[in-house]
Phi, psi and omega in degrees: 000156190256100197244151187314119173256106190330313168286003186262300179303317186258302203285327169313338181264331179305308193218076193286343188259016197222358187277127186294129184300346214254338168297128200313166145224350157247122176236162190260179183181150179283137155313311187290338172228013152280116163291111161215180200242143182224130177266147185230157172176175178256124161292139183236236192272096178276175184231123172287173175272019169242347181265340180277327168266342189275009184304309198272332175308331225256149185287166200287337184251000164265348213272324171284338177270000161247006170274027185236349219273140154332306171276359192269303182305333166292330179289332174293316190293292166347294197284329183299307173308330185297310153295332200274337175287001209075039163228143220275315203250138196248136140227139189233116171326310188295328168219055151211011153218142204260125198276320197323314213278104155318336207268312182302313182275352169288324138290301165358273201311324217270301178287001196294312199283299171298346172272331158289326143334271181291030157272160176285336195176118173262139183270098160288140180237118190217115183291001179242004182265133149255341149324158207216004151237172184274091221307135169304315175208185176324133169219131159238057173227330169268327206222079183274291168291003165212077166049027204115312194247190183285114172356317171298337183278338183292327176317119174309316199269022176278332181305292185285013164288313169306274240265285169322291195283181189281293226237140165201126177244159192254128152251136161234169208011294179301350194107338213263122176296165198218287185205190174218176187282339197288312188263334180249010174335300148322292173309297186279046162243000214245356184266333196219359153094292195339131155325148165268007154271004155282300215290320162296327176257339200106183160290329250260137182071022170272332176054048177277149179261175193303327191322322211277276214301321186294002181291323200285336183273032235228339179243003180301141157253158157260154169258353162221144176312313161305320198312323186308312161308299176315308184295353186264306178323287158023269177291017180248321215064053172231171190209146150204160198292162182269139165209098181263108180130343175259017180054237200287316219304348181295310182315308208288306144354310173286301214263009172251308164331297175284011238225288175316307206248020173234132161253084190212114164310327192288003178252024153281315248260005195296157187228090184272171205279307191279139151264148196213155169269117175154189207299145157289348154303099155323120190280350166183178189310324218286334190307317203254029176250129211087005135306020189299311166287356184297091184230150189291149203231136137326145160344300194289312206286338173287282152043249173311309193258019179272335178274346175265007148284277226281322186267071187013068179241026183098179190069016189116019152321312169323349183277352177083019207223016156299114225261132160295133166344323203275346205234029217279141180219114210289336164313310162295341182281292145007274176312287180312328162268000146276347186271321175330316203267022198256178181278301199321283171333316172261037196223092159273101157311114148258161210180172182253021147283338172143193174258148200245158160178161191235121166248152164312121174249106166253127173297147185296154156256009156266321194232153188264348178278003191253123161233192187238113179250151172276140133266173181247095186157144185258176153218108168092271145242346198271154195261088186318126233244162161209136190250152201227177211184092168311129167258056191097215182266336148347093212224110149266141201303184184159201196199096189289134150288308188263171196293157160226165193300131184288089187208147173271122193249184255245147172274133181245128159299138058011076195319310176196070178330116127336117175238357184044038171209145208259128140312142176248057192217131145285193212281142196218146197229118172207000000 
């Protein structure tokens, strides 16, 4: 990574006319064995990585109109904290990746998360607090467009801003520490839905399902449509190339990644405010807001409660598909906890037909092309249902109107969920 080197930075501003031109202010360096410091903020009018190293380069009245510049004075003020904390080395989005570079930027992004880790400490600097504390509750008469709060909480990438370092100390406008993440803890889990022991440990052994975390992004804004995706990857711990221009297709892109390297139903498990007919897939985070509680269930634990719904003992008895006692058939039952326990279950096929899985189904009792498939996850103690609509070879999401049948259901290949965006893979198994 390419990071600022602070003392480098202040003696150019200390003395600009005495400076050597030809001296770094970017050096690359390992993440992994570098003390540095990482700034999180809201973008405004920035200063880039080509006015930050080309500054001494620059004729003398254009070279001031960018030491006057607003992101310029923020990268400066950044490094005075850095030094006064006792650190040599910065890093800032806005000018330590060279943007020009697909390839750079696309490790950047790729690399982000982890860079926000192995930092010692991220400086949030959030430019709309004039306050010299941290605000206590909601102003939407001030914060209007983010819900009460600050704007910066609103950010896709504030999340692994959160979450990734150890240490995020808070400034505002002025520069004036405010808090730590450590001390506000309450509050931002009460702002922004994260545990608060994520926001102190991490993900990592938290046994959040994907449903729980894409909950969080679910009020997030972006400045680019991809960014929604992007900003995410981190927090799954997956990667894929930048393709800035194929829109939601980025989202959908992510959630095939996390499939590859997860076997987890909740990320079937999205709930959108309107119903729609169409891919199985979520078209962005918003699909998942209220999933906050969604969580993934082991085998044994599916099980138990797909056999206390049917025979109504709670657990979705709401679902309506509770089998009368007289008619109870312990052979079928058998069979569902043997396809539970089989490889088939625990296997999402993705191809470039779509995604394949085997699920429990009860067929509409009206129509033959509709059924109800159980996922393995819950919301809330109830076992979350998803309705699909055959096409053909086809299975698409959709929304049954009419009752199903009090009947026990049938585990299924799901030959191929539409997800309508083409694999860049051949077929894959996980």
């Amino acid at each position: 990574m390419k990071l600022l080197d602070v003392e480098a930075v202040l003696d150019r501003e200390t003395d600009i006319q005495q400076t050597d031109p030809e001296r770094e202010v970017l050096k690359e360096l390992d993440d992994e064995d570098t003390r540095y410091v990482i700034l999180s903020h809201r973008w405004g009018a920035e200063i880039g990585y080509e006015e930050m190293t080309g500054l001494m380069k620059m004729e003398e009245q254009k070279r001031d109109e960018v030491r006057q510049h607003a992101g310029y004075r923020k990268i400066t003020t950044s490094c005075k904290q850095a030094e006064k904390d006792g650190y040599e080395w910065l890093w800032i989005d806005t000018c330590c990746i060279d943007k020009r570079s697909s390839t750079e930027l696309s490790e950047a992004i790729n690399s982000m998360y982890r860079w926000y880790q192995n930092a010692q400490v991220c400086y949030a600097y959030l430019n709309d607090v004039e306050e010299s504390t941290f605000p206590t509750e909601p102003d939407n008469s001030k914060f209007a467009k983010s819900n009460g709060w600050l704007e910066w909480f609103m950010r896709g990438w504030t999340l692994q801003e959160l979450i990734a370092p150890k240490e995020v100390e808070f400034f505002n406008k002025d520069w004036v520490h405010i808090s730590n993440k450590w001390h506000l803890a309450p509050k931002l889990e009460r702002i922004t839905g994260i545990w608060r022991d994520v926001l102190m440990d991490g993900l990592s052994g938290m046994g959040l399902s994907v449903a729980q975390i894409m909950s969080w992004a679910a009020d997030q804004k972006t400045t680019r449509v991809e960014d929604w995706a992007y900003s995410l990857m981190g927090l799954f711990g997956v990667n894929m190339p930048m393709l800035y221009g194929e829109g939601k297709k980025a989202f959908r892109r992510l959630q095939l990644e996390i499939i590859w390297e997860y076997n987890d139903q909740s990320i079937l498990a999205w709930n959108p405010r309107m119903p729609r007919t169409g891919s199985v897939l979520a078209e962005d985070p918003s699909d998942f807001r209220g999933c906050d509680k969604s969580r993934q269930l082991e085998p044994d634990e599916f099980i138990y409660k797909l056999t206390a719904c049917l025979e109504g003992r709670g657990f979705g008895y709401s679902l309506g598909i509770a089998v009368d006692p007289r008619s109870r058939n312990q052979h079928k039952l058998v069979a569902l906890r043997d396809a539970v326990d089989s490889q088939q279950f625990h296997t999402f096929t993705v191809s470039n037909a779509g995604i394949q899985v085997f699920l429990p189904v009860i067929p509409s009792r009206d129509s033959p092309s509709h059924c109800r498939a159980i996922l393995a996850c819950t919301h809330n103690s109830d076992l979350v249902t998803i309705d699909l609509v055959s096409s053909g070879r086809s299975f698409a999401r959709t929304s049954i109107n009419s009752l199903l049948p009090a009947t026990y259901p049938e585990f299924k290949m799901l030959p191929s969920f539409i997800i309508r965006t083409p694999t860049r893979r051949a077929a894959s198994s996980h």
